[in-house]
C-alpha positions in Angstrom: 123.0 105.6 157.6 122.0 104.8 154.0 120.5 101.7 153.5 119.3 100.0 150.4 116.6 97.4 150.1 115.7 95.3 147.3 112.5 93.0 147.3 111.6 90.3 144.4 109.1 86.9 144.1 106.3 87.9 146.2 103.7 87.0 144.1 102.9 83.5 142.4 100.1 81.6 140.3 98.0 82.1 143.9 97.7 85.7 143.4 100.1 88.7 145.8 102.4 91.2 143.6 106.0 93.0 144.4 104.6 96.3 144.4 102.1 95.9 147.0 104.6 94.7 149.1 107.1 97.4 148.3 104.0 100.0 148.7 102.8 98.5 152.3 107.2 98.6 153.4 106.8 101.9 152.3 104.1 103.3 154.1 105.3 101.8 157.5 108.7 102.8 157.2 107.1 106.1 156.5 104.9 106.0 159.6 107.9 104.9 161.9 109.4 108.2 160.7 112.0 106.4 158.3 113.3 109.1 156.0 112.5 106.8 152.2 114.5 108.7 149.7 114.0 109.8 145.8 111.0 107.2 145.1 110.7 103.5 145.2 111.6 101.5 142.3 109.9 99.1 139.8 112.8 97.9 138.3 112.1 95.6 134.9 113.9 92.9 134.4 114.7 91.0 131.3 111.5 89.5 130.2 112.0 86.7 128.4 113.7 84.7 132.0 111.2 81.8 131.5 110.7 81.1 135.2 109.5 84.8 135.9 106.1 85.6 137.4 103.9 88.1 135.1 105.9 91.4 134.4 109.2 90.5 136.0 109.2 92.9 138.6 111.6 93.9 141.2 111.0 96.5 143.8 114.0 98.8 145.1 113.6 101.6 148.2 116.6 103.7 149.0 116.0 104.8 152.8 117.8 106.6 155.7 118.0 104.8 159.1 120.0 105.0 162.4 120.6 101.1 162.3 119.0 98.0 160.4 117.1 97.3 163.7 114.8 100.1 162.9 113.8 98.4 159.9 114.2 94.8 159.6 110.8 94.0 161.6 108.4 95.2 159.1 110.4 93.5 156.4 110.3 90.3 158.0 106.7 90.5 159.3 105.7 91.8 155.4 108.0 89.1 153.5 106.3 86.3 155.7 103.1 87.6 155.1 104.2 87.5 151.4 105.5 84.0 151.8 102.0 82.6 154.3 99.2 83.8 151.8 100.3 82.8 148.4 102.9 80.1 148.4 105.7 82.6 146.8 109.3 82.4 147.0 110.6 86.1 148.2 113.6 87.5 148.5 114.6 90.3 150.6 117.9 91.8 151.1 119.6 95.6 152.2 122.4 96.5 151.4 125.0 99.5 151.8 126.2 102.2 149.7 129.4 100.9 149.2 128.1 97.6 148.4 126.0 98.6 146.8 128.3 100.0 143.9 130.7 97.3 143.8 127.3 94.9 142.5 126.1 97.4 140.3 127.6 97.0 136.8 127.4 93.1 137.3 123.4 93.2 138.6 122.2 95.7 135.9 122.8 92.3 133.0 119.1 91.6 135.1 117.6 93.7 132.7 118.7 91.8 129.4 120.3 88.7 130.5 119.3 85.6 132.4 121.8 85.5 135.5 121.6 82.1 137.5 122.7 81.5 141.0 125.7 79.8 139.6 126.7 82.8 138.0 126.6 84.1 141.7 127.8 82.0 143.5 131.2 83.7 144.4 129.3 86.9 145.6 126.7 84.4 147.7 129.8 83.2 149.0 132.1 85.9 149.7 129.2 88.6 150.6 128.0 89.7 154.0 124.7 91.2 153.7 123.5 93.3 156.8 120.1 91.7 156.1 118.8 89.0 154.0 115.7 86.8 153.7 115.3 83.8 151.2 113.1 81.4 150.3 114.4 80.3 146.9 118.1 81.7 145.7 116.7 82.6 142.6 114.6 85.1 143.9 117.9 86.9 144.9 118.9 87.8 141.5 116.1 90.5 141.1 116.1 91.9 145.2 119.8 92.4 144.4 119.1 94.0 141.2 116.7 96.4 142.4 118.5 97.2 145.7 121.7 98.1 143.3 120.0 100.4 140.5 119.1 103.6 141.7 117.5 104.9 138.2 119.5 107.3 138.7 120.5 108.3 135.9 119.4 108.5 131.9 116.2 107.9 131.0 113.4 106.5 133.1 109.3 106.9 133.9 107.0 106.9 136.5 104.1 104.7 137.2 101.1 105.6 139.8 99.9 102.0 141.2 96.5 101.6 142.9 95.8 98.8 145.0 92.7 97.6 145.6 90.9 97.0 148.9 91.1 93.3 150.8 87.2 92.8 150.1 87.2 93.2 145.9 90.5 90.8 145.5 89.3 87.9 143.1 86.0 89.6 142.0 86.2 91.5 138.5 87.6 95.0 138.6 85.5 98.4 138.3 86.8 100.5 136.2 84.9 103.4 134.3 86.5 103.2 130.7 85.1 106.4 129.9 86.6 108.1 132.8 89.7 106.6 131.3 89.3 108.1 128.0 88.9 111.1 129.6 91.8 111.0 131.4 93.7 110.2 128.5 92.9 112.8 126.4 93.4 115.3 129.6 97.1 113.9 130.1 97.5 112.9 126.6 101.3 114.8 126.4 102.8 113.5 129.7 100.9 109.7 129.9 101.3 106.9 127.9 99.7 103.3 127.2 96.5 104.2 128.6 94.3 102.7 125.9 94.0 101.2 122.6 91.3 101.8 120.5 88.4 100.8 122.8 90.5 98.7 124.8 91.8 99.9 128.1 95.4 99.2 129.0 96.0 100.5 132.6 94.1 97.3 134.6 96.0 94.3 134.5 94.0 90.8 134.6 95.3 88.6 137.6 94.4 87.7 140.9 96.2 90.2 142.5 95.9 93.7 144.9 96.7 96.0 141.4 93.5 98.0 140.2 95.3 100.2 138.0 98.4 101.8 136.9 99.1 104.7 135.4 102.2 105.6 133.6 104.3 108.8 132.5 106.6 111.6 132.9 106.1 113.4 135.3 105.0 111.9 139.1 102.8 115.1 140.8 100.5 115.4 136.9 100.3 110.9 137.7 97.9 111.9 140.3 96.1 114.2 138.9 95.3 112.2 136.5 94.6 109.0 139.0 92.0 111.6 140.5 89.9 111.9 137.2 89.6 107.8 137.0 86.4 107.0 138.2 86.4 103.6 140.0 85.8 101.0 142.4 86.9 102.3 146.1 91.0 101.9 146.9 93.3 100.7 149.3 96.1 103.6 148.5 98.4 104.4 145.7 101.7 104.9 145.3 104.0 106.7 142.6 106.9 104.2 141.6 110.3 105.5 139.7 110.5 102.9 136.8 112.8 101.8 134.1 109.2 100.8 131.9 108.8 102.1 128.5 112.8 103.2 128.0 113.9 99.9 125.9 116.3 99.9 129.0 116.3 96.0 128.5 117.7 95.9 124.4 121.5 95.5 124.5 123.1 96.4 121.5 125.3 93.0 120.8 126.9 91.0 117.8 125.3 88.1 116.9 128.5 86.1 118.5 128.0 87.6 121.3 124.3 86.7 122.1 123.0 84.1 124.5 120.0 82.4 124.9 117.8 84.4 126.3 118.7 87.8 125.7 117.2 90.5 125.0 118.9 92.7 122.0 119.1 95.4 119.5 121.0 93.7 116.6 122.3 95.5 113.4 121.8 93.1 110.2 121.5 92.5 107.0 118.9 90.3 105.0 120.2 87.6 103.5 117.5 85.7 101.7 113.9 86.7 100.7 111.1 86.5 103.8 109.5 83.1 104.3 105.5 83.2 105.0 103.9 80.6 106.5 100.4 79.7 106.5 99.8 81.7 109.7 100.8 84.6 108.1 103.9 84.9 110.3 107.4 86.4 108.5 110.5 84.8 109.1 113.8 86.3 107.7 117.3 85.1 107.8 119.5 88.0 108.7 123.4 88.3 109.0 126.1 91.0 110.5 128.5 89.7 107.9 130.0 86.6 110.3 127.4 84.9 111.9 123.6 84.6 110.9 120.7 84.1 112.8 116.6 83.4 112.4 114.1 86.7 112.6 110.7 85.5 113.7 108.0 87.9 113.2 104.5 87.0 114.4 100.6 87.9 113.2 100.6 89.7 116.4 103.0 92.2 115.5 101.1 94.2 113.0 103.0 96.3 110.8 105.9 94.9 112.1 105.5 91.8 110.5 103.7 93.3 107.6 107.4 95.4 107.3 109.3 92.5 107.8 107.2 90.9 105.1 108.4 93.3 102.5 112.1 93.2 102.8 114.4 91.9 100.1 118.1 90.7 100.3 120.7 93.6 100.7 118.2 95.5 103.4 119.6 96.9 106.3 117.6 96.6 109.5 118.1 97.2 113.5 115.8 94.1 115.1 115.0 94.5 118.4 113.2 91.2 121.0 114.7 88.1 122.7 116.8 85.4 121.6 114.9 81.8 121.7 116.2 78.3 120.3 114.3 76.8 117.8 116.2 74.8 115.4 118.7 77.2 115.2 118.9 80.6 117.9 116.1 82.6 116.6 115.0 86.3 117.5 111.4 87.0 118.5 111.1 90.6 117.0 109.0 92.9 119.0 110.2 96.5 116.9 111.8 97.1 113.7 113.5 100.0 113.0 114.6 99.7 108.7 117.7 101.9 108.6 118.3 101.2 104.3 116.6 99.9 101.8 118.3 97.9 98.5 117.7 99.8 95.4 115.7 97.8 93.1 116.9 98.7 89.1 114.3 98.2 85.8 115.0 98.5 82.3 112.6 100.6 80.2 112.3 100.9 76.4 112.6 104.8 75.6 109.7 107.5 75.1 108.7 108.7 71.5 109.7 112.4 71.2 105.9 112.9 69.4 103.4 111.9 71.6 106.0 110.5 75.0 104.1 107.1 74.5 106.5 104.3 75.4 108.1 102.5 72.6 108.3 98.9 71.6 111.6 96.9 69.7 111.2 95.9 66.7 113.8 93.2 66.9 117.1 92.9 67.9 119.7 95.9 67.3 117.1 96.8 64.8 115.5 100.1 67.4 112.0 101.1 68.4 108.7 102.2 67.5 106.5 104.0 69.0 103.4 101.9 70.4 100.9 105.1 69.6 101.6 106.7 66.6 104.6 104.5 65.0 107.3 107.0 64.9 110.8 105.1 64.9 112.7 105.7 67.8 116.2 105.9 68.4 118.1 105.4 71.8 118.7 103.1 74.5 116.8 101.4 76.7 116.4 104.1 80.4 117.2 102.7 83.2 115.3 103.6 86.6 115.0 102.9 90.3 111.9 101.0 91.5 109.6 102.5 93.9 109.3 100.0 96.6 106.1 99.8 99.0 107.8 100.0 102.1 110.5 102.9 103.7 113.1 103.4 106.0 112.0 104.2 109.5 110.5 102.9 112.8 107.5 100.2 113.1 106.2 98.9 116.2 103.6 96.6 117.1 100.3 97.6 118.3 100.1 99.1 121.9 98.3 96.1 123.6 101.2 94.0 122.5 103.5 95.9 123.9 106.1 94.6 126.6 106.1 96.5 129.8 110.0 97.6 128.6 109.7 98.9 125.4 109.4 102.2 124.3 106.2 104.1 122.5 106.3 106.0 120.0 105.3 109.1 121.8 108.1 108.4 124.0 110.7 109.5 121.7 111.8 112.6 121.9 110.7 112.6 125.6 113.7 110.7 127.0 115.4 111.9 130.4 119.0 112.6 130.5 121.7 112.8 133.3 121.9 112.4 137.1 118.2 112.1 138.8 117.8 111.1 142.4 116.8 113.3 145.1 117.4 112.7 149.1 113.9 115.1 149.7 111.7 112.6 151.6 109.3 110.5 149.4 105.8 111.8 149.3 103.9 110.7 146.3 102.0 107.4 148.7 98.1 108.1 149.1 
């Protein structure tokens, strides 16, 4: 029987992390001989839920089982474990196949909206699950969300997490940057957010079993290039199908339609000229022609800002980030992508046909003479378009700023397309 299990809220400000429980389900389901389909799941979800925990992960495994007795001990033993050591608030639950399609649409608005229990409540209410484990409903949201999005289809990545052994947890982490490097450039075409600059990017920072993750394309060339990274000694590793780095999370919306909370692609127009304040942040007012809303754009943002800082009223932009309430509703920007640019016109006195100099009036309705060599000059005055210092295109914020959703710019192009899920038994788990 297929059966499908979403995990969320294992970790808190004590330390623990989702994967590593997904990752330690995984290997004993494995070693009971439970058949774990296609891969597990890091499932994103919308980051800017202000009561989330780090990255905002949810972890979803897809499994075949005679019955839920086969499994429901090491998910209890591993979500208590979860619950004794750091203080967390998990959630657990499996669902069916046919269940699990009738939550699907509703669950994947986890990705760019904030869903609360009371939003819920008539599927709490009306739902039998054939296993669930709570310690805080909220937790709920994102084990449902992950149990009910396969990744199955369009575009998605793959990240290879090491875990670290028992003994190194809360000392610093030992990482060889130049093996790192190394590995970057090796794997440069199928790897991405590795570094930037001199600064590595694939260790995150907490109190927590992570040493490294690496993330890509394609799953088998992830640990290959795990193998090159030279480092303290690990746990295991597992690969993880992901929605990271797709902008999965930016729902194109109109400005009436957007919450607090959201995260959004919006199409606009500028309204009035930027607004710089003495922290060098940017802040535009932008309209779709109904409704208007606030553009923050911080220091932090590089070019992005320094785009943003350029535009003039007339300019048509695509803004993508979360919506936050100021004052008014405002929109963090995290990308900018400038789709048309407001022709700027200037006047010009006309060129002497001597010497091409330009030419000066020499009063009103009286003509021109040439600056250089005097020659009167007849004509009108030529009028021109502006160069501006700015262009239409794509501008993104620099790589250590980046949000684990959005999409690189060596990304593009690279985007996966139809129906992906396999039922071969999951292997990639070291």
């Amino acid at each position: 029987m297929l059966f499908h299990i979403g995990i969320d809220d294992t970790d808190s400000g004590r330390g623990g992390c989702t994967t590593y429980v997904g990752y330690r389900i995984t290997k004993k389901l494995i070693g009971l001989g439970i058949r774990v389909l296609d891969y597990p799941r890091l499932l994103r979800l919308n980051p800017n839920v202000p009561w989330k925990t780090r990255g905002n992960g949810a972890v979803g495994l897809t499994i075949e089982a005679e019955s839920l007795d086969d499994i429901s001990e090491v998910l209890q033993d591993e979500v208590d474990l979860a619950f004794r050591n750091y203080g967390s608030s998990p959630a657990c639950v499996v669902i069916t196949e046919s269940l699990r399609t009738k939550l699907q649409n509703f669950f994947s608005q986890a990705i760019n909206r904030i869903i609360g229990i009371e939003h819920i409540s008539w599927l709490l209410e009306g739902t039998q699950f054939p296993y669930v484990w709570v310690s805080r409903k909220q937790g709920l949201i994102g084990a449902l969300a992950a149990a009910s999005n396969l990744l199955d289809y369009g575009d998605h990545t793959f990240e290879v997490l090491a875990y670290r052994q028992q003994k190194f947890i809360g000392t610093p982490r030992i990482i060889d940057p130049v093996s790192v490097k190394n590995m970057d450039r090796a794997y440069a075409s199928i790897t991405f957010n590795n570094i930037d600059g001199d600064r590595v990017l694939i260790a995150p920072h907490g109190n927590d079993p992570v040493l490294l993750g690496i993330r890509g394309e394609d799953p088998n060339k992830l640990l290959e290039a795990l193998a090159m990274i030279k480092s303290e000694p690990l746990e295991g590793a597992m690969v993880f199908k992901t929605n990271q780095g797709t902008d999965m999370h930016y729902a194109p919306r109109r400005l009436k339609e957007v919450r607090l909370g959201d995260s959004v692609s919006l199409q606009l127009r500028v309204l009035e000229y930027p607004v710089i304040n003495l922290g060098g942040h940017t802040f535009l007012t932008l309209t779709d022609g109904e409704s208007k809303i606030k553009a923050a754009f911080y220091w932090e943002t590089g070019e992005v800002r320094k785009a943003a800082s350029l535009l003039m009223p007339g300019d048509m932009v695509t803004v993508f980030g979360g919506i936050k309430v100021s004052v008014n509703p405002t929109i963090n920007v995290e990308k900018l992508l400038i789709n048309k640019l407001q022709r700027i016109y200037v006047q010009r006195n006309p060129l002497c046909p001597k010497c091409f100099s330009t030419s000066e009036s020499i009063g009103k309705n009286k003509g021109y003479r040439c600056r250089k060599c005097k020659t009167s000059v007849n004509g009108v005055k030529i009028i021109r378009i502006k160069n501006r210092s700015l262009t239409p295109g794509l501008y993104l914020p620099p790589l250590r700023y980046f949000r684990h959703l959005m999409k690189p710019l060596k990304r593009y192009g690279k985007e996966k397309h139809g129906y992906h899920f396999t039922t071969d038994p999951f292997k990639q788990l070291l």
